[in-house]
N, C-alpha and C positions, 0 to 999 in steps of 0.2 A: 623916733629915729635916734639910736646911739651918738655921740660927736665921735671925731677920729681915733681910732685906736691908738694913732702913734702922734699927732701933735695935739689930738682933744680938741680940736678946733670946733664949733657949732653953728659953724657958719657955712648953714647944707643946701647953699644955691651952689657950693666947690663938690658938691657929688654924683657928677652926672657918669662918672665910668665906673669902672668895677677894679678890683683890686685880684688878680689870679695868686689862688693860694702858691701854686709853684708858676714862676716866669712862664709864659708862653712859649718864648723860645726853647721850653723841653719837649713841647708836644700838647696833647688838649688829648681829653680822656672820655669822649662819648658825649652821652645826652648829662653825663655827672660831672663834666668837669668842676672844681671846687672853686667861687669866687668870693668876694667879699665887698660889701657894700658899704661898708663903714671904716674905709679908707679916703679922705681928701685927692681930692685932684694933684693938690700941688703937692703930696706925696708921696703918692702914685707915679707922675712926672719924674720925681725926683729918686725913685727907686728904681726909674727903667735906666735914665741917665748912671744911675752913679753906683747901681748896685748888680742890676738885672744883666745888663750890659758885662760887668763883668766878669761873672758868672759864667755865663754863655759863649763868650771867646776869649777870656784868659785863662782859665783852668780847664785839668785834664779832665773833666767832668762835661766839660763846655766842649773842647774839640772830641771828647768820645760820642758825642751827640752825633756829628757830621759820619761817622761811618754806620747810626743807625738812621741815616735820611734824612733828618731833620736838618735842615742848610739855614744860615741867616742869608739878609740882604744885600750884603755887603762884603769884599774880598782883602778887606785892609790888612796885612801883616799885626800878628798879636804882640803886644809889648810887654807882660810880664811874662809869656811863656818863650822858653828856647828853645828852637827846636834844631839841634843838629845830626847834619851826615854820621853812621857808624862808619866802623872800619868795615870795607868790603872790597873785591875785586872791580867791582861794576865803577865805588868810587875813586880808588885809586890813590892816590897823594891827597884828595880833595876831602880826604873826613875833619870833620867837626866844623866844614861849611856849614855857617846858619842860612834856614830857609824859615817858611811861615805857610800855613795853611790855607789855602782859597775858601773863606766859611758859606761862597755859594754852591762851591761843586764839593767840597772836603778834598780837594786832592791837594798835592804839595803844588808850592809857585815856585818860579823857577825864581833861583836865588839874588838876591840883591847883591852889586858889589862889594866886596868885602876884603881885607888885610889881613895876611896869616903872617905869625913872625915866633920863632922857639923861644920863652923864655926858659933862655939857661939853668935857672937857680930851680926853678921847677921841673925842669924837664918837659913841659905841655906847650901845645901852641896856645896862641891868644887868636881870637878875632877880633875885627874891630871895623863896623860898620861905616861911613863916612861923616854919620854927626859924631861918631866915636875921635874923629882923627884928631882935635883939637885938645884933645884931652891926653893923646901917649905922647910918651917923651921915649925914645930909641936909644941908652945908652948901651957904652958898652959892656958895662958891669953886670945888666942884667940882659941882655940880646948880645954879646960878644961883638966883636973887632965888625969894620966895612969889611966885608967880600969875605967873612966866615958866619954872617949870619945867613939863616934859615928862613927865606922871607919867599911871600907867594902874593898873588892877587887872584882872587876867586870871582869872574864877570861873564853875564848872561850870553853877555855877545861883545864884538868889538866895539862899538861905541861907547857901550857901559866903561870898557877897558878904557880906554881915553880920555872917557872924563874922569875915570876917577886917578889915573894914571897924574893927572891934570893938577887933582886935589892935593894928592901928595905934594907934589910942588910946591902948593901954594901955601903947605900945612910945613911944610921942611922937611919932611920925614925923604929920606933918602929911598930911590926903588930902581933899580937897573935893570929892564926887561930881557929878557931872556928867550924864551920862547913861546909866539900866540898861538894859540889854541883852544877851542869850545869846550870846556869841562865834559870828561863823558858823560857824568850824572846827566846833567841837561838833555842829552839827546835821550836817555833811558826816560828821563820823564816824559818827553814827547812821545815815545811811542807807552806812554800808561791808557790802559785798556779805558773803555767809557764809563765801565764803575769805577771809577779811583779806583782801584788796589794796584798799589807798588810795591814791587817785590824790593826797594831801597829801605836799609834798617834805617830809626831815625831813634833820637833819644832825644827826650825831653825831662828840660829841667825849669821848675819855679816855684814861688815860696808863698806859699797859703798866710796871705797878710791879713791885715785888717779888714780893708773892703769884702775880701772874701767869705772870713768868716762872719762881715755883716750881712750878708748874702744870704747866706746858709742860715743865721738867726732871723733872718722876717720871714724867713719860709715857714720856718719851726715855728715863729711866734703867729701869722698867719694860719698856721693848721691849728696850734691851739684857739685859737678863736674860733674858726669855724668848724670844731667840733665841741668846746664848752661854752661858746657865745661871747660878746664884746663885753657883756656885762661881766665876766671873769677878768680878760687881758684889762679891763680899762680900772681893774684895782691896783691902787698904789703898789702893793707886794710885786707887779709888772714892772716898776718904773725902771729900774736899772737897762733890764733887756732894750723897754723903747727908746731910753737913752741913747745907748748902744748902738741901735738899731738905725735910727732917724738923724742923732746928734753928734753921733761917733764917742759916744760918750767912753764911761771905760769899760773895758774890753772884758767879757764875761767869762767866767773860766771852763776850762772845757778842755776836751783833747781829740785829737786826728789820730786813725790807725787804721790799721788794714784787717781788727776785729770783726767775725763774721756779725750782721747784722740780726739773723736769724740762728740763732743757736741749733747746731747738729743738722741743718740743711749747708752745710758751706763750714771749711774750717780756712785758717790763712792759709794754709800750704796747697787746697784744694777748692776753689771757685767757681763755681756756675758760670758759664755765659748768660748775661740777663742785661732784660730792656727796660726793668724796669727799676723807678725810685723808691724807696722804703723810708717810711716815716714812721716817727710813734712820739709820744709823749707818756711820760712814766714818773711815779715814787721812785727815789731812790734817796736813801742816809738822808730822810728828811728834809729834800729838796725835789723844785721839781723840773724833772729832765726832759731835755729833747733827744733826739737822735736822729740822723737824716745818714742817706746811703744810695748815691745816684751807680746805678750800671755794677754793683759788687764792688766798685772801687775803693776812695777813702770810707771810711764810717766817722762821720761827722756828732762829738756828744758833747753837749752846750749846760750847764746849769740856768738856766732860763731863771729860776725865783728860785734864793735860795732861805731857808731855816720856815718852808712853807711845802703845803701838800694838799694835790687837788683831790678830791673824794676817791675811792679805790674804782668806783665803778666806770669813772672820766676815764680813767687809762686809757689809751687809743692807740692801736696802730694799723697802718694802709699799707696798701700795695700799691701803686699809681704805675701802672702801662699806656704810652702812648697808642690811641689812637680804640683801647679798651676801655670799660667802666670802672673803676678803685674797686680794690675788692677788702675787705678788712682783715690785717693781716694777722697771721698767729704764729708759734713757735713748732715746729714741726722734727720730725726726724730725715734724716740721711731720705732714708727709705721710702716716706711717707710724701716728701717732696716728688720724688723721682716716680711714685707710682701716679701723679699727677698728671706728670707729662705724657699717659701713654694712652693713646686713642681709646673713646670709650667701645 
């Protein structure tokens, strides 16, 4: 039995679970799903914690999951993604209310209380949550004069309104109530149909950090094992990635874009609807690459080892669908794609 791919540990009374080449939390792929056995416990543990985790409810890869079914167990508001109201009729005065996604049902939750106030010099509103309040300072240089500025409070219901009504207070920030009333939003989500779908626009914004792309590299680095064996990842030319990976070591080079995955089946301007995730491991300028690509969304390309190159015939790339077998994937046309999908 190999020791662990990513701390080499050989101490294998810690290997009693499996290691999922992609997080569970995407889905599980038939009698094939892909695992790995030569991963530690205590790193397995610590990739669900601090990696898997956020994968799956901080990025937009993570909540596109929830409109294909796949729900986690848990409804907690996301804290690197933002997600706010567009401008619309339905919202009214209330756009760029931030709300968060319920990740057991995917629908929106109705919003936490929240402070809206113009900053002048910009021209945009600010929000600013209630552990937010300690932190603004209300001048007049950048929010204008008492009783010329542009200020709101965005709450579920009137209780919410009172305590946070309260907070101010207790925070200094000045607020002279005006008139209570239920946001309309609110009541448009109550009556959201029992699939989730809301017809309220929402934009979301967040920033593909470190954790993330460590994320994205044990997946990659995970698929190269289990398809060229531990005996590959566990050579030294690996050590950066598990650095990276395990240590937070430094950060491997790479780039995000919205390049099609599959060449002439998808271009940017033009995008399949898809369920599923695209992997490969490849030669390229004498290094050797990953590439990951959940739902057509980002395309994920990482230099895994670089001034190194795994045999031409190792090349590999999958197609992984929820709930289907992998099928191994290839480079196709427009055309060739599209005569796929048409009943035999």
């Amino acid at each position: 039995m190999p020791p662990c791919i990513y701390c080499k540990t050989e101490n294998f009374e810690k290997f009693k679970g499996v290691e999922h080449v992609i997080p569970q939390a995407f889905g599980k792929f038939g009698a094939k799903t892909p695992t790995l056995k030569c991963v530690c416990d205590d790193c397995n543990t610590f990739f669900m914690k601090e990696l898997d985790q956020v994968l799956a409810r901080e990025t937009l890869e993570g909540v596109t999951r929830y409109k294909k079914g796949i729900y986690s167990r848990e409804a907690r508001p996301q804290t690197k993604l933002k997600f706010s109201l567009a401008e619309s009729p339905e919202i009214g005065d209330f756009h760029g209310a931030m709300i968060a996604v319920d990740g057991t049902t995917g629908k929106l939750m109705s919003p936490p209380a929240q402070y809206k106030i113009l900053n002048k010099l910009t021209g945009k509103y600010e929000i600013y949550l209630e552990h937010q309040l300690k932190d603004l300072k209300v001048t007049d240089e950048v929010y204008g004069k008492p009783g010329e500025r542009e200020i709101g409070i965005i709450a579920p219901s009137s209780e919410a309104l009172d305590t946070f009504i309260k907070k101010l207070n207790e925070t200094g920030i000045p607020y002279k109530e005006k008139e209570r009333y239920q946001p309309p939003f609110v009541k448009a989500m109550e009556r959201m149909p029992d699939d989730g779908v809301s017809t309220l626009e929402v934009t979301v914004d967040g920033k593909i950090d470190d954790p993330v792309k460590r994320a994205v590299v044990k997946i990659l680095f995970n698929f190269a094992t289990y398809n060229l064996g531990p005996a590959e990842t566990l050579k030294n030319e690996w050590d950066a990635a598990r650095s990276f990976i395990r240590f937070t070591g430094k950060t491997l080079m790479g780039r995000v874009s919205q390049k099609p995955f599959w060449d002439g089946q998808e271009t940017e301007t033009m995008r399949f609807l898809d369920d599923s995730y695209n992997l490969r491991i490849e030669n390229q300028n004498g290094n050797v690459v990953g590439v990951l690509q959940f739902y057509n969304l980002f395309t994920y390309e990482f230099i895994l080892v670089e001034g190194y190159q795994i045999p031409p015939e190792h090349e590999i790339a999958y197609r992984f669908t929820p709930g289907k077998e992998p099928i191994i994937g290839r480079k196709m046309t427009k055309l060739e794609y599209l005569k796929m999908q048409l009943p035999e």
